[in-house]
C-alpha positions, 0 to 999 in steps of 0.5 A, a space after each residue: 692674144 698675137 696670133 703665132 706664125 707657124 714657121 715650115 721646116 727646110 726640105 733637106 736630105 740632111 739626116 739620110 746623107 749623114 747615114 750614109 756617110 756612116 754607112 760609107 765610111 765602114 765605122 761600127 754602129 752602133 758604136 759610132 753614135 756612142 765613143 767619142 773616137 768615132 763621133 770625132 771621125 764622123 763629124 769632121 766627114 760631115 764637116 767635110 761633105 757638107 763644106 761647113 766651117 763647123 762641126 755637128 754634134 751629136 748625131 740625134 736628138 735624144 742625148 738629152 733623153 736618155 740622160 733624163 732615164 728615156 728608153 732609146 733605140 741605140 741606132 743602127 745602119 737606117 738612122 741613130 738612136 732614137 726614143 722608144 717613149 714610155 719610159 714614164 706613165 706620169 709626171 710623178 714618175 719622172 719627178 721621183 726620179 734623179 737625173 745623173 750629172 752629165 759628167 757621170 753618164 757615158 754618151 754625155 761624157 763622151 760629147 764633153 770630151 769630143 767638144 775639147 778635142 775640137 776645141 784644141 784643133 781650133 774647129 767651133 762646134 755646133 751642138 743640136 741640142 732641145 728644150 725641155 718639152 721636146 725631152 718631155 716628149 721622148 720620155 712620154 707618149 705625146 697623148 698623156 703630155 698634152 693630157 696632163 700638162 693642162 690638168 696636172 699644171 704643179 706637177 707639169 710646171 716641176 718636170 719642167 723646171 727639172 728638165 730645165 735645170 738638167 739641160 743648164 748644166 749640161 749645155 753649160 758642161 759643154 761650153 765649157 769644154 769649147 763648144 760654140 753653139 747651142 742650138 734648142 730646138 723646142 719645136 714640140 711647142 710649136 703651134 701646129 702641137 699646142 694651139 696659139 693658146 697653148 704655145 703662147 703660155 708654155 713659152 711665156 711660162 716655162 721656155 723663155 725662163 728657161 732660155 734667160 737661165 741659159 743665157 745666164 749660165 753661159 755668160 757670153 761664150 758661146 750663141 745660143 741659136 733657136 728653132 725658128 719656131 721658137 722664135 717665132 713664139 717669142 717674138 709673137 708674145 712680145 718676149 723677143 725681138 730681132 735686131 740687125 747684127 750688123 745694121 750698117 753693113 752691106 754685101 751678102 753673107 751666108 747664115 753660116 758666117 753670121 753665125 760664126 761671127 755673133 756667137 761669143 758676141 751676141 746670146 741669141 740667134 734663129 731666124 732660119 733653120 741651121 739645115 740653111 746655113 748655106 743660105 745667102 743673105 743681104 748682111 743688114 738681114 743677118 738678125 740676132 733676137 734680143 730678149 726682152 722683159 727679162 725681170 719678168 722670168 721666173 727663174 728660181 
């Protein structure tokens, strides 16, 4: 079994600028975090402080969770809503529940709409978006997880699988309103979580089929970026590979503008963090990652 390469995450005051930026700008929380009038403000002053030529959306990293029934602290002046976790107490508990369509819950609903504002102001937006353990992980608490996904395999495989459809149509409702970018960040799998084993099956089995079903149901329109670590998995099982997006070319170019330039053109991309994006590169090292194996994913 190819040994995965942990891949280290960006030491940036990110998150701590963007609330203090909420926190200066005197808007209401936690209803900035909730209405789409404020998001709209607050993206284009973080677009602004940071100098980006695209909007974030949202704020977080558990629109996804609450949608799937999660337990969230709404946000406050320190940070945005977060999972509370336990929602849950076993995968039986979640598979009989029903996840709502995204168009019928109120935050979801909210970012849908944000997403064709910018679009009719010809802004591309960037979606921080999560696979289907990192959502797994914010409905339960982490020690029944690891516990239960190596016992309970059926059950684990159909949570998945639920999740999995969920963030398909969402993600989909969201391109479809005009944003350019999903990113998934599935870092729950990461290697330093599950063990080279563990990451190397649930990437195989249960993500990039998930990823193959998005690419899917996006039908080109918008890149789908991944968490280097994602990458990383993918590559290291032999599912993945990375191909110069612009092979002849030279010069330099900021990972922001290869992003700009491969989304709508290419399905995916993630070789670094997007926190990097002001990062400079030679531009025959600006990489897309290619599938690979695609009549191999179990997709129902």
């Amino acid at each position: 079994m190819a040994r995965i390469v942990p891949f280290e995450c960006p030491l940036t005051e990110r998150e701590k600028e963007i609330q203090e930026i909420i926190t200066r700008s005197g808007l209401p929380v936690p209803d900035v975090y909730w209405h789409r009038k404020y998001m709209t403000d607050i993206a284009v002053r973080v677009q602004t402080a940071f100098n980006e030529k695209m909007v974030f959306l949202p704020f977080d990293h558990v629109v996804e969770v609450g949608a799937c029934g999660g337990i969230l602290h709404g946000g406050d002046e320190k940070s945005g809503p977060r999972s509370m976790r336990g929602a849950y107490e076993s995968f039986a508990d979640f598979l009989n529940v029903r996840i709502p369509h995204a168009v019928y819950v109120r935050r979801l609903e909210e970012i849908i709409k944000c997403c064709s504002y910018f679009r009719r102001q010809k802004i591309p937006v960037f979606i921080e978006g999560s696979g289907p353990l990192n959502v797994l992980f914010g409905l339960m608490e982490t020690e029944t997880v690891l516990r239960d996904m190596r016992k309970e395999v059926f059950e684990f495989e159909a949570v998945i699988k639920k999740i999995a459809d969920f963030l398909v149509f969402y993600y989909g409702q969201l391109v479809r309103s005009g944003a350019k970018v999903i990113s998934i960040d599935d870092s729950a799998s990461a290697v330093e979580i599950l063990g080279n084993y563990g990451t190397s099956s649930y990437t195989q089995f249960y993500l990039y089929p998930f990823l193959c079903k998005l690419e899917d149901a996006l039908h080109g329109k918008a890149l789908i970026h991944l968490c280097p670590k994602v990458t990383n998995a993918l590559i290291a099982v032999r599912f993945a590979k990375y191909v110069p997006l612009f092979p002849s070319s030279r010069g330099l170019m900021t990972y922001e503008d290869g992003i700009l330039t491969g989304a709508g053109k290419v399905s995916f991309m993630g070789q670094l963090c997007f926190k990097s994006l002001k990062t400079v590169l030679p531009v025959r090292k600006i990489y897309e990652v290619r599938m690979k194996n695609r009549k191999h994913a179990r997709i129902e």
